[in-house]
N, C-alpha and C positions, 0 to 999 in steps of 0.2 A: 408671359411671353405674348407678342403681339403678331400678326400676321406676317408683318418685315422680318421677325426675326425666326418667326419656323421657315420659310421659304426661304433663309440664309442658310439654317442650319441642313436644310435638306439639300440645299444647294452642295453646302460643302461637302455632305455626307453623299451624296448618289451623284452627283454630276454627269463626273465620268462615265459610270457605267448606264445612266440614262443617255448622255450621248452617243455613245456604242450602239445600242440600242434603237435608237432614230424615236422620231417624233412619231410615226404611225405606229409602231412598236408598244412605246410608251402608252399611246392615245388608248391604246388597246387595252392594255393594264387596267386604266380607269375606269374605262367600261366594264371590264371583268369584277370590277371592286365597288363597283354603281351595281351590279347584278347581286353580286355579296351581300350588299345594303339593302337590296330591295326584298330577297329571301328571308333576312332577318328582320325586317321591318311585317314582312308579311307572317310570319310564325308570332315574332312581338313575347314572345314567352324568356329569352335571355339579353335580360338587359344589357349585361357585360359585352354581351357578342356582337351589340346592336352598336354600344359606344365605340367599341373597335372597329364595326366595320364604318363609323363615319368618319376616324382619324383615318382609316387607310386612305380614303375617296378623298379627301383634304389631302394627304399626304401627294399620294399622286396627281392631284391639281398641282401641287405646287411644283413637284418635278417637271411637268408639263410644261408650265407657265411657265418655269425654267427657260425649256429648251426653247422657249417660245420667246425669252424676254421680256416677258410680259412682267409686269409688279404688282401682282394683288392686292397690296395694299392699295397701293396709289387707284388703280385700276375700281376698285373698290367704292374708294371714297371718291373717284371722277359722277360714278353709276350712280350712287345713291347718297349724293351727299345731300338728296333733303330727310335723307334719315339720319343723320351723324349729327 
């Protein structure tokens, strides 16, 4: 699966309830789940915990980026496409 199509699938699965929600709302979540990541990165002792807490931070970027329109993908390869 590539970035277009997790930001599909989240799209299709949360949308709704992320727009409910609003964009500062949301914004917030990912901060909350950046702080998640950062706790587990700084313990570094459960890996498992560590890989989960960067699918969430991913997850809720893309929710984000949602409500925002934005397309990671594209957005992605516009930023760094002398790394691609």
């Amino acid at each position: 699966m590539d970035i277009s199509e997790f930001q599909r699938r989240m799209r299709d699965a949360y949308f709704d309830r992320d727009k409910a929600r609003g964009m500062e709302r949301t914004f917030l979540w990912l901060v909350e789940e950046v702080g998640e990541l950062a706790t587990a990165l700084n313990g570094r002792t459960d890996e498992k915990n560590i890989e989960e807490e960067f699918a969430d931070v991913f997850a809720w970027l893309c929710s984000l980026a949602n409500l925002m329109s934005v397309d990671l993908d594209a957005a992605c390869k516009d930023k760094y496409r002398d790394c691609l």
